[in-house]
C-alpha positions, 0 to 999 in steps of 0.5 A, spaced: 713 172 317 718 168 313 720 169 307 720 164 302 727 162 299 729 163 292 728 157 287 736 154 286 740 157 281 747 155 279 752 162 277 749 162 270 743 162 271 743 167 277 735 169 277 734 177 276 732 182 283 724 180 284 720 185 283 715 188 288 713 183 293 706 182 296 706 183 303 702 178 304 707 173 299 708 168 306 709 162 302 714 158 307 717 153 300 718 157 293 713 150 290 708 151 293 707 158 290 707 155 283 704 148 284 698 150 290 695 156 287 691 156 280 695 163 280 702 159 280 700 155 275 697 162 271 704 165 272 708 159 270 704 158 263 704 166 262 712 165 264 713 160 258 713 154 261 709 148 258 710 141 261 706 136 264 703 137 272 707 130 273 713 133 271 713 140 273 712 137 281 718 133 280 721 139 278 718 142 284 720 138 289 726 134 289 732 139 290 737 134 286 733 133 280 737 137 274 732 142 270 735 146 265 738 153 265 732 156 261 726 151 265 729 154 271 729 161 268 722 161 267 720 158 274 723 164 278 719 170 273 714 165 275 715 165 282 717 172 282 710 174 277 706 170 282 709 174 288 707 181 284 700 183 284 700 190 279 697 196 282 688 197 280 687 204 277 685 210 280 678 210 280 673 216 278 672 216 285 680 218 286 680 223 281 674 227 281 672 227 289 673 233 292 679 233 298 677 236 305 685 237 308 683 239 315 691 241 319 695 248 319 694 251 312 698 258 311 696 263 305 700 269 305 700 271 313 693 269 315 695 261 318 691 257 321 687 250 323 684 248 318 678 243 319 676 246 325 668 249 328 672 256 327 675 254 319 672 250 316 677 244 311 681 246 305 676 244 300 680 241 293 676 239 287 680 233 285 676 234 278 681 239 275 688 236 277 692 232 272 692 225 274 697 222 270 704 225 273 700 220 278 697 214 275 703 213 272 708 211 277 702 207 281 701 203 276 708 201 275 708 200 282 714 205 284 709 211 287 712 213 295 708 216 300 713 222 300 713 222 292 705 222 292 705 227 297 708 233 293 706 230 286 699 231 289 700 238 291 703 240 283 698 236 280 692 236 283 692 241 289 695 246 284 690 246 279 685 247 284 686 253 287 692 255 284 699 257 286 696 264 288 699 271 289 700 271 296 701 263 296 700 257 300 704 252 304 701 246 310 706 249 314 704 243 319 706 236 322 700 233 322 693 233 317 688 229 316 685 229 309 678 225 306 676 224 300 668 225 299 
């Protein structure tokens, strides 16, 4: 995949570090994702920027034509906005289903393969989980895998079953886990 290149700035307007990408932002010219697109020209009007299509296109696509500073400022938060695509939020679905977690679970001593004709799943009730440690960073987009992990653990799996007096652990590598 190629990246696109930024739009030209000079050291005083030196654009702000983009904001989370789409993996799928492929466009081989920066103009392209702001003229080509019904979503471009969206985020070039949420951006500020107000000019003519004519002219917004000569902008675009001559390299030597000066545009101001402030014009060259709102071209790059539009591109940028139009290379970020905010995050749904979790649906009912997400966080009132109920979790199977199949792989080693141990609770006290007894450890064993969860998910199995002689175990059946360990069942979580996502219902009684506080969502909101979780919403939050996904919905700004700075949730990781390894924070959704132990997030979901406290908040969710937690509220469930409790931390438990003889406690639990996944004590493996590997698990499975479906929503149902």
């Amino acid at each position: 995949m190629e990246v696109p290149s930024a739009p030209p700035s000079t050291t005083s307007c030196a654009p702000k570090s983009p904001r989370h990408r789409l993996s799928t932002y492929s466009a081989k010219h920066w103009h392209a994702q702001l003229t080509g697109t019904r979503r471009g020209y969206e985020a070039l009007g949420i951006a500020g920027l107000d000019v003519r299509p004519d002219t917004l296109i000569k902008w675009l696509s001559d390299p030597e034509y000066n545009v101001r500073c402030s014009y060259r400022g709102l071209i790059h938060t539009a591109y940028e906005n139009v290379a970020f695509v905010a995050a749904e939020p979790l649906t009912d679905t997400v966080k009132n289903g109920t979790y199977e977690i199949s792989g080693l679970v141990r609770t006290g001593a007894d450890e064993r393969e969860r998910g199995t004709r002689r175990a059946a799943p360990l069942r979580i009730d996502a219902s009684r989980g506080d969502w909101t440690e979780i919403e939050t960073p996904w919905l700004a987009g700075d949730l990781r895998d390894d924070d959704f992990e132990e997030l979901f653990v406290d908040e969710v799996i937690v509220s469930d079953i409790g931390a438990g007096t003889d406690g639990w652990e996944f004590s493996g590598s590997s698990y499975t886990v479906e929503l149902r």
